[in-house]
Biopython code that builds the backbone (N, CA, C, O; Angstrom):
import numpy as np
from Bio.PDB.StructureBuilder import StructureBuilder

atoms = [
    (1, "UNK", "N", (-14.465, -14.475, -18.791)),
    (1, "UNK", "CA", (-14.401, -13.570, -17.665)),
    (1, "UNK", "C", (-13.194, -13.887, -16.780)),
    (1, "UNK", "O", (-12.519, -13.043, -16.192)),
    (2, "UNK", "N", (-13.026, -15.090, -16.763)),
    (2, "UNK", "CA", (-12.225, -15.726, -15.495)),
    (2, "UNK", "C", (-10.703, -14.966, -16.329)),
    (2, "UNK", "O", (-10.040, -14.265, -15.565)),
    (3, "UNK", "N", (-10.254, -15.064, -17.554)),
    (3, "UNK", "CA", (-9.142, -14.905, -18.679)),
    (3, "UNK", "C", (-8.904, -12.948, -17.949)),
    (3, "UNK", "O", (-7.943, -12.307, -17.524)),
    (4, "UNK", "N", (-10.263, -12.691, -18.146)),
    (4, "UNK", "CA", (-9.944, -11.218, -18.375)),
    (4, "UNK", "C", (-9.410, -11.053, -16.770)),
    (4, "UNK", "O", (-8.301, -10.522, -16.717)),
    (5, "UNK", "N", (-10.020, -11.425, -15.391)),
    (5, "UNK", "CA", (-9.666, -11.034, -14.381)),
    (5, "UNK", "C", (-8.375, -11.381, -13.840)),
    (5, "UNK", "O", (-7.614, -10.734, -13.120)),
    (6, "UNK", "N", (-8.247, -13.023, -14.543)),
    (6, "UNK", "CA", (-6.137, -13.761, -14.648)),
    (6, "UNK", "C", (-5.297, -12.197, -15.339)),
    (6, "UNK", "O", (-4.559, -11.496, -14.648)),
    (7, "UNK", "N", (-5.492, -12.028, -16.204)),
    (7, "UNK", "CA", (-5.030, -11.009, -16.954)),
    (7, "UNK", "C", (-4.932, -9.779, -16.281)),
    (7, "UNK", "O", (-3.819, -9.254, -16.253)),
    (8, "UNK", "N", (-6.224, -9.011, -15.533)),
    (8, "UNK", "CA", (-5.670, -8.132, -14.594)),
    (8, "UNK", "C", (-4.501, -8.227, -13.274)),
    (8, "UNK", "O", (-3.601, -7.474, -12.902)),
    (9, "UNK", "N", (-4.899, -9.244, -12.907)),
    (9, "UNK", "CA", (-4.193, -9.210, -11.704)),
    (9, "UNK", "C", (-2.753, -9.596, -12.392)),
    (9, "UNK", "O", (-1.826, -9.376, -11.612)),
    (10, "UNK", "N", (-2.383, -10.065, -13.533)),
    (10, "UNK", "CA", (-0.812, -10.364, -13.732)),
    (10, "UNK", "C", (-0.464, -8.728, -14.305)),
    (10, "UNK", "O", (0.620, -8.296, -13.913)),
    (11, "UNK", "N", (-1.113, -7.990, -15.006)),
    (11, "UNK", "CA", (-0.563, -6.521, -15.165)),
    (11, "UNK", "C", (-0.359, -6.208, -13.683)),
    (11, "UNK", "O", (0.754, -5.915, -13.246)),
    (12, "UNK", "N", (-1.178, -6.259, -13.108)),
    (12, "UNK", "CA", (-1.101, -5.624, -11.336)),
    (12, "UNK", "C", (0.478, -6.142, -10.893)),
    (12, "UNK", "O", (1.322, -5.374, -10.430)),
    (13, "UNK", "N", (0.593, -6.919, -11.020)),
    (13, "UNK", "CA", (1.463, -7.902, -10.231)),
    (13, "UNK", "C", (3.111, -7.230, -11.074)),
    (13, "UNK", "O", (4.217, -6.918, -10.633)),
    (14, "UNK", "N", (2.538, -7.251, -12.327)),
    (14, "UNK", "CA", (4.120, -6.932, -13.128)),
    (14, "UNK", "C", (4.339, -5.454, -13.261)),
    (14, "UNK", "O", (5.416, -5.039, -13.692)),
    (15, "UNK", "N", (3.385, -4.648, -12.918)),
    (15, "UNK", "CA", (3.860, -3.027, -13.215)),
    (15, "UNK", "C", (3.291, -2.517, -11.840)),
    (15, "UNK", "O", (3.150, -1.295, -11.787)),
    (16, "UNK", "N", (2.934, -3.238, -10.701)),
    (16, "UNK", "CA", (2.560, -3.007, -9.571)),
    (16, "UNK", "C", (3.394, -1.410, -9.016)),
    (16, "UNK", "O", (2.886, -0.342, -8.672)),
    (17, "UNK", "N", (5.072, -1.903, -9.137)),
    (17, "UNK", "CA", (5.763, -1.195, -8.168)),
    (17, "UNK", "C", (6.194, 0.050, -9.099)),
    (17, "UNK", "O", (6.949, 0.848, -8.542)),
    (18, "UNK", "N", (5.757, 0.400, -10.706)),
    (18, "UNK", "CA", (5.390, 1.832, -10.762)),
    (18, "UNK", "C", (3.947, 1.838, -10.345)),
    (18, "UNK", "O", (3.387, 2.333, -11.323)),
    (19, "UNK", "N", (3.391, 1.674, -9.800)),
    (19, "UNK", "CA", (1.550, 2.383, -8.891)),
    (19, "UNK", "C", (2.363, 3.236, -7.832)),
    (19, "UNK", "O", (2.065, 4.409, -7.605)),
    (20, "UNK", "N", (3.425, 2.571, -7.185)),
    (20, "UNK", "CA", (4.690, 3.722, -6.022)),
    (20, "UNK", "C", (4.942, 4.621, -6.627)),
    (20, "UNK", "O", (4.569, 5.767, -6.373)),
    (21, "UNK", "N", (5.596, 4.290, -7.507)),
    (21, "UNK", "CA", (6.645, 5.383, -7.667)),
    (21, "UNK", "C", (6.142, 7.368, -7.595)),
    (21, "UNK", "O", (4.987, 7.701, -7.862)),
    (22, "UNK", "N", (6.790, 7.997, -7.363)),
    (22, "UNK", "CA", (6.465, 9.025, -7.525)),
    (22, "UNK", "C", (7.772, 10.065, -8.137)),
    (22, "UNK", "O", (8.884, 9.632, -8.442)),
    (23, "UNK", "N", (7.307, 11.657, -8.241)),
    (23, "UNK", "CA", (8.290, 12.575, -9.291)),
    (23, "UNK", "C", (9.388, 12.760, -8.316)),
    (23, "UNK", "O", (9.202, 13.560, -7.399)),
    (24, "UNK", "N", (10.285, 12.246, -8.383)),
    (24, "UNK", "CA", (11.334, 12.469, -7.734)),
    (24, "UNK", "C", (11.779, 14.168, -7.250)),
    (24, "UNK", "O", (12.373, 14.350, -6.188)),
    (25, "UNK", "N", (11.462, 15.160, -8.033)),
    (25, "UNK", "CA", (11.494, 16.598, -8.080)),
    (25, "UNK", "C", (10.603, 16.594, -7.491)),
    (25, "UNK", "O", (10.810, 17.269, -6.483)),
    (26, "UNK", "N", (9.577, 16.180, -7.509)),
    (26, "UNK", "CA", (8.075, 16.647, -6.319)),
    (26, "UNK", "C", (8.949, 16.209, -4.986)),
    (26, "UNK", "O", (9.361, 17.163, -4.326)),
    (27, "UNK", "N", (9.232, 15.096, -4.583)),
    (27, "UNK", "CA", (9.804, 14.643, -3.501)),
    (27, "UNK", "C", (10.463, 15.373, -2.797)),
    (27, "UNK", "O", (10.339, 15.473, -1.577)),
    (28, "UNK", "N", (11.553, 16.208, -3.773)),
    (28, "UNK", "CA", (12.666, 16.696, -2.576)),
    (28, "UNK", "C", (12.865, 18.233, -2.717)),
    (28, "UNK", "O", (13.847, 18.937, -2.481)),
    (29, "UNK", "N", (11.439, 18.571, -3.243)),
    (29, "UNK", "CA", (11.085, 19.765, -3.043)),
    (29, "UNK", "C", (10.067, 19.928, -1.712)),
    (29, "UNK", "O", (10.093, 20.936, -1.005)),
    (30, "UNK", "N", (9.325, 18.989, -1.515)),
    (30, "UNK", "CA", (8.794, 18.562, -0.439)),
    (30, "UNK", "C", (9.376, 18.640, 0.887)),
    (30, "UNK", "O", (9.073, 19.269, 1.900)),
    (31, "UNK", "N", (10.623, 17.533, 0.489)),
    (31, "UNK", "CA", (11.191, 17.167, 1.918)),
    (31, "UNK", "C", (12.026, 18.099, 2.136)),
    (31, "UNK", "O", (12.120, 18.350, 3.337)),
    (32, "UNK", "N", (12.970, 19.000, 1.171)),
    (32, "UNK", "CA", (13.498, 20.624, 1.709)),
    (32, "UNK", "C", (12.557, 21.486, 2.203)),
    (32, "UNK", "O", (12.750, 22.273, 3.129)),
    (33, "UNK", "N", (11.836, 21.385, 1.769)),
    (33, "UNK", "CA", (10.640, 23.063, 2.258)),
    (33, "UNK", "C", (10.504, 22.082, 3.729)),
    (33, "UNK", "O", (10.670, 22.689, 4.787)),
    (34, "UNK", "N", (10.340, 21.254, 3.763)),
    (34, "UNK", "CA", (9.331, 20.773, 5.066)),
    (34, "UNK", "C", (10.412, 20.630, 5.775)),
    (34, "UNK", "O", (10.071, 20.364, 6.928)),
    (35, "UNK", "N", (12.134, 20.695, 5.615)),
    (35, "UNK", "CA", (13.413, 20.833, 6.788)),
    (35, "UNK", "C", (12.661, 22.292, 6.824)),
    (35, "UNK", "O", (11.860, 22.509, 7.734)),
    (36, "UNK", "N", (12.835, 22.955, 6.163)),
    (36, "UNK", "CA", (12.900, 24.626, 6.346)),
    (36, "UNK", "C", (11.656, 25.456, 6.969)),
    (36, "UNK", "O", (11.569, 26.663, 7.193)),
    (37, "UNK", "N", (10.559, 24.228, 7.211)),
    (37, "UNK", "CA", (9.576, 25.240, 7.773)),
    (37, "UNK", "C", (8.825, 25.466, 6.500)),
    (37, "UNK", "O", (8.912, 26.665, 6.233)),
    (38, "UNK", "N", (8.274, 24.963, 5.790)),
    (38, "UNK", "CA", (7.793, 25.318, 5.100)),
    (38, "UNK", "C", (6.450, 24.507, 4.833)),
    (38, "UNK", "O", (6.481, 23.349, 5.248)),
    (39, "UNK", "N", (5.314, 24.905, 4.231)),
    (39, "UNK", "CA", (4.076, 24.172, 3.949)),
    (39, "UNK", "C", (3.429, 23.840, 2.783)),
    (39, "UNK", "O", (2.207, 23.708, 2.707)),
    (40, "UNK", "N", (4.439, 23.656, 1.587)),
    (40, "UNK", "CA", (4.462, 23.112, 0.771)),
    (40, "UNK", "C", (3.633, 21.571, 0.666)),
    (40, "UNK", "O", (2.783, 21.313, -0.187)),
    (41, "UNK", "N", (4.080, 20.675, 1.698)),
    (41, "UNK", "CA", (3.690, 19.272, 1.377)),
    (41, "UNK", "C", (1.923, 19.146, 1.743)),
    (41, "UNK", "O", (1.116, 18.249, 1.497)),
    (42, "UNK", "N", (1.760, 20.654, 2.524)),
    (42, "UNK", "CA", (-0.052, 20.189, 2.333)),
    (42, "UNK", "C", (-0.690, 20.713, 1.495)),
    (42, "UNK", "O", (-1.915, 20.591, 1.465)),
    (43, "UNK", "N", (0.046, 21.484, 0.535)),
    (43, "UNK", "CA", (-0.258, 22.169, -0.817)),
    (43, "UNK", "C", (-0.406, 21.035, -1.434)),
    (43, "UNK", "O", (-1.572, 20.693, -1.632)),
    (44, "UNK", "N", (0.599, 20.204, -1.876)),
    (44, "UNK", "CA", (0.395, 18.861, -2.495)),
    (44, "UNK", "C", (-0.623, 17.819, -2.446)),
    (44, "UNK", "O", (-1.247, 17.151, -3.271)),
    (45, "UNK", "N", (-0.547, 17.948, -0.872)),
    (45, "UNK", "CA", (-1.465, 16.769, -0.440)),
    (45, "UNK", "C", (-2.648, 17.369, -0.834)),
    (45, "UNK", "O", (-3.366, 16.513, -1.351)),
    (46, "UNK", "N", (-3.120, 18.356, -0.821)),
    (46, "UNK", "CA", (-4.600, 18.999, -0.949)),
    (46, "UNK", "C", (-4.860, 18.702, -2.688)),
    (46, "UNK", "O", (-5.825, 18.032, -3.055)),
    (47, "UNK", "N", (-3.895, 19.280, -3.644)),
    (47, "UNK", "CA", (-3.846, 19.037, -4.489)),
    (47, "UNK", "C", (-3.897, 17.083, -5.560)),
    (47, "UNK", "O", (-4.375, 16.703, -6.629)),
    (48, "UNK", "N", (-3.222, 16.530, -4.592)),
    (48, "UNK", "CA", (-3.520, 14.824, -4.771)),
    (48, "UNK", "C", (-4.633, 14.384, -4.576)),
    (48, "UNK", "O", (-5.083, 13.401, -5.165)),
    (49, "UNK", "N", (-5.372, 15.198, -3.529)),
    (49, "UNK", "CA", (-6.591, 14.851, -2.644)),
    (49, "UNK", "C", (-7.900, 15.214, -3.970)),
    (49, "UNK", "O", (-8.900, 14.524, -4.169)),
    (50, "UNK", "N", (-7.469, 16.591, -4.795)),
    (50, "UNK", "CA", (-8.073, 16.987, -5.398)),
    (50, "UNK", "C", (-8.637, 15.918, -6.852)),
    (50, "UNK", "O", (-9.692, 15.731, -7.459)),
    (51, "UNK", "N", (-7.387, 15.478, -6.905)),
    (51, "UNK", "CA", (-7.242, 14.697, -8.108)),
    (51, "UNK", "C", (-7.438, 14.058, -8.317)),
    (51, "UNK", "O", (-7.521, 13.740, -9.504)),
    (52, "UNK", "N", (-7.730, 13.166, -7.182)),
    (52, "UNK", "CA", (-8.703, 11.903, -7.067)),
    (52, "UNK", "C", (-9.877, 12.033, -6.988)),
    (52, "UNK", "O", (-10.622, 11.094, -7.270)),
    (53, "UNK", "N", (-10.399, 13.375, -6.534)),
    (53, "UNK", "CA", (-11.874, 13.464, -5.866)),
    (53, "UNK", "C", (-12.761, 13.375, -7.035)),
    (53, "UNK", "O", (-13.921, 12.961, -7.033)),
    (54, "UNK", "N", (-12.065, 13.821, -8.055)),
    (54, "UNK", "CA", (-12.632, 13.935, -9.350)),
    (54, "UNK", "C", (-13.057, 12.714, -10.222)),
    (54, "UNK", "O", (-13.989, 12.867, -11.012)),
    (55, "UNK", "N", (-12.453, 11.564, -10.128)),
    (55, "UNK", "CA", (-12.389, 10.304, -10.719)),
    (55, "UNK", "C", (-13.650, 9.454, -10.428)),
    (55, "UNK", "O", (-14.442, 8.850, -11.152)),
    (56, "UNK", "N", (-13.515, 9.668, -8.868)),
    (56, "UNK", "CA", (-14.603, 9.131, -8.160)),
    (56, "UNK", "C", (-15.520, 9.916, -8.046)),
    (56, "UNK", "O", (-16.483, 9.152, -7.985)),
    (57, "UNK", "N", (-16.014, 11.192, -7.953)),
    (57, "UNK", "CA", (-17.634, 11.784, -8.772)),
    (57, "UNK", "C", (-17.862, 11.181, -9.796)),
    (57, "UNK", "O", (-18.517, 10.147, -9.669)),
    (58, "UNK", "N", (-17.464, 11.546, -11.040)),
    (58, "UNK", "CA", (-17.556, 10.657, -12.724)),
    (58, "UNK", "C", (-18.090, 9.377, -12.400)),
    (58, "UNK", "O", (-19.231, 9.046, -12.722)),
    (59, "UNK", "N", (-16.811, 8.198, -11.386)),
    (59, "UNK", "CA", (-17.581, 6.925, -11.086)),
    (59, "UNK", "C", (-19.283, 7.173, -10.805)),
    (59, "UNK", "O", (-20.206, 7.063, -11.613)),
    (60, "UNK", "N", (-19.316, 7.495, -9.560)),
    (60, "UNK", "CA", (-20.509, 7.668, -8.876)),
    (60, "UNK", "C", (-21.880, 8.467, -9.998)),
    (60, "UNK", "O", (-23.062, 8.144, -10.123)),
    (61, "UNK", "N", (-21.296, 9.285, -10.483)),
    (61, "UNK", "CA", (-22.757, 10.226, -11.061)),
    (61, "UNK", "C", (-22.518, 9.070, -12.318)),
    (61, "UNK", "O", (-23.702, 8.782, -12.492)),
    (62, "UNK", "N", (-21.756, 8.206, -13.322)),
    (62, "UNK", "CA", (-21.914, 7.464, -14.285)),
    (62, "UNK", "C", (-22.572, 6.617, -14.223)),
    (62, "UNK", "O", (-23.317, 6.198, -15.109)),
    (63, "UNK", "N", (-22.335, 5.974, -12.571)),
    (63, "UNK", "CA", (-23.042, 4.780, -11.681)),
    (63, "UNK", "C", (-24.545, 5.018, -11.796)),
    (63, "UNK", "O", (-25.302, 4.344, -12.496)),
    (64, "UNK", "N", (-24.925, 6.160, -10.950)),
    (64, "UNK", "CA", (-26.142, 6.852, -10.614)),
    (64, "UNK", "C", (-26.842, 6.816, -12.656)),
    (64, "UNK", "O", (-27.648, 5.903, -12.833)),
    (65, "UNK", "N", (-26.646, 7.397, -13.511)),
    (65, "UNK", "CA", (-27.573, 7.169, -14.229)),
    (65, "UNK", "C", (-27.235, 6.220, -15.150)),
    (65, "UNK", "O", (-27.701, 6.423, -16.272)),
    (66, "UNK", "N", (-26.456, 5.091, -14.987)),
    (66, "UNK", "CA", (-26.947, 4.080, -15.604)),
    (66, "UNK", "C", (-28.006, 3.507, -15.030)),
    (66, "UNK", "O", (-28.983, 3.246, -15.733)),
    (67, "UNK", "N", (-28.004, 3.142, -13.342)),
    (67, "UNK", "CA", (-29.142, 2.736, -12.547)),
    (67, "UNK", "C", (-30.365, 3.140, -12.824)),
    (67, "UNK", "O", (-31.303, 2.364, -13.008)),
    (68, "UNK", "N", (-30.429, 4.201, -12.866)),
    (68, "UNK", "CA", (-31.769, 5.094, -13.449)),
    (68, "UNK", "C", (-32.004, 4.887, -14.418)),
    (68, "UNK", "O", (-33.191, 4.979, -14.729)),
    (69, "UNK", "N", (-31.012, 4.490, -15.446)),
    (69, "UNK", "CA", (-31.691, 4.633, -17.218)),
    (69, "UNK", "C", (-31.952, 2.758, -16.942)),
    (69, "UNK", "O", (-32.924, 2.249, -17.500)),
    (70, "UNK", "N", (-31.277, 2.112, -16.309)),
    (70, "UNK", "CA", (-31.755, 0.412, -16.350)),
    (70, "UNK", "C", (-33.418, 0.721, -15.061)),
    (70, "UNK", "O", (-34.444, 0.048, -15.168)),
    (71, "UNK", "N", (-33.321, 1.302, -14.510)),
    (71, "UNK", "CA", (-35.078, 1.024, -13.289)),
    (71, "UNK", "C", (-35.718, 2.073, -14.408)),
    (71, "UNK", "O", (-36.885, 2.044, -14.016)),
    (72, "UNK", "N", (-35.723, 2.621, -15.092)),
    (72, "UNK", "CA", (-36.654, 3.281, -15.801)),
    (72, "UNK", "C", (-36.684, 2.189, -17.505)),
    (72, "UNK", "O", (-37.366, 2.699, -18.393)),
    (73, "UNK", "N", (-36.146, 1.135, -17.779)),
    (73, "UNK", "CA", (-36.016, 0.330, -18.654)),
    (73, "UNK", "C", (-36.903, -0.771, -18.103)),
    (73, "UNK", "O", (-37.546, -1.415, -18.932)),
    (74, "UNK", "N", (-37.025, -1.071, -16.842)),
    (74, "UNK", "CA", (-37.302, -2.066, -16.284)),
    (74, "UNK", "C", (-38.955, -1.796, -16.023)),
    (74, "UNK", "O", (-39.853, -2.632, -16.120)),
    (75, "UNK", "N", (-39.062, -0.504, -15.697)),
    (75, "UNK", "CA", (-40.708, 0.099, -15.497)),
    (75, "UNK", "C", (-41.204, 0.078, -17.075)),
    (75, "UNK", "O", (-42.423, 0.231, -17.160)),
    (76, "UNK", "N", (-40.750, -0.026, -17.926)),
    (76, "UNK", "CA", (-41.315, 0.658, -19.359)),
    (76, "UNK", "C", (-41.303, -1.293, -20.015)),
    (76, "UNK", "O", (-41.963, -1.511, -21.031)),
    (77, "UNK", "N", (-40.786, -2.114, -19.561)),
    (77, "UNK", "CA", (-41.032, -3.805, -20.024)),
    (77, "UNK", "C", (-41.752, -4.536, -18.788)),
    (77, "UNK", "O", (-42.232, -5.629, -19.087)),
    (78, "UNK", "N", (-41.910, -4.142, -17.494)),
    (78, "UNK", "CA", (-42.717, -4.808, -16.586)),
    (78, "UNK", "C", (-43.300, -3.838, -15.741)),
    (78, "UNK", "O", (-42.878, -3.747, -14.588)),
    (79, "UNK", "N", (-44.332, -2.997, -16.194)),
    (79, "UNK", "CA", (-45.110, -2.227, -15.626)),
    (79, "UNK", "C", (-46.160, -2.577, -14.167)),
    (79, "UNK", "O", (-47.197, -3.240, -14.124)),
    (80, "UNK", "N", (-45.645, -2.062, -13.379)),
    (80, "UNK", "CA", (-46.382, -2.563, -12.309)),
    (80, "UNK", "C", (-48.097, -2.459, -11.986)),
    (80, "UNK", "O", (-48.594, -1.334, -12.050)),
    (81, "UNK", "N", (-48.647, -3.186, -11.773)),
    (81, "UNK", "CA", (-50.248, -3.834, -11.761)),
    (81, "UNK", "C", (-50.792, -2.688, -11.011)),
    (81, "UNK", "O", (-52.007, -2.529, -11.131)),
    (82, "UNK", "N", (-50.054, -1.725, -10.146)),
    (82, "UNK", "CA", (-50.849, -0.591, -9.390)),
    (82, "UNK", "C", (-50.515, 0.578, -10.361)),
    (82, "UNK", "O", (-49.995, 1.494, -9.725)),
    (83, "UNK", "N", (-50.618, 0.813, -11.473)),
    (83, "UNK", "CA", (-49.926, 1.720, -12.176)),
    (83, "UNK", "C", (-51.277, 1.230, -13.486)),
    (83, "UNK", "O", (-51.232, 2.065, -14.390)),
    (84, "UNK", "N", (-51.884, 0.633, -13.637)),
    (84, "UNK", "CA", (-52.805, -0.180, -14.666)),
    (84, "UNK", "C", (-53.742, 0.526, -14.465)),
    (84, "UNK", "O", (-53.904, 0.911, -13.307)),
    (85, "UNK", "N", (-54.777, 0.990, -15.595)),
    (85, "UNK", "CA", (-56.022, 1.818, -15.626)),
    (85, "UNK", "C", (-57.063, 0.787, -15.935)),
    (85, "UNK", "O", (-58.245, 1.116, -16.040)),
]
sb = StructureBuilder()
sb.init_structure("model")
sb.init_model(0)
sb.init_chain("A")
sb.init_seg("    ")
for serial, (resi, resn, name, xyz) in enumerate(atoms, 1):
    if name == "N":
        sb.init_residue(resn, " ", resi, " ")
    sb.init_atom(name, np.array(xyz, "f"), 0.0, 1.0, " ", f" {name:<3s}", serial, name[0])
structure = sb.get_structure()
């Protein structure tokens, strides 16, 4: 365990500063519209916002029924004494 978590954090550490980087064409299409008055960059942002939102449902609802399929594993090998006929 200890190997696998050394191992993450040195990928982190060595490809860290592409996690920055971003599309250079997204950028300075951005930063022109937004000299000019324009509202482009909360199109984006809404759209980034979007893109993540998605990752983290999947987490959460994957989360949610493993929990459920392990407390319904756990009722079916240690059945509780108020549940006994």
């Amino acid at each position: 365990m200890n190997k696998r978590v050394f191992l993450l954090f040195a990928v982190i550490l060595l490809f860290g500063n592409h996690l920055f980087s971003q599309c250079s064409i997204c950028k300075a299409v951005v930063e022109s519209n937004g000299q000019a008055g324009g509202n482009v960059a909360e199109g984006v942002n809404n759209g980034i916002l979007y893109l993540m939102f998605i990752p983290y449902v999947l987490f959460v609802v994957i989360g949610y029924l493993i929990y459920r399929n392990n407390q319904k594993a756990k009722e079916i090998s240690h059945p509780s004494p108020n549940n006994e006929h």
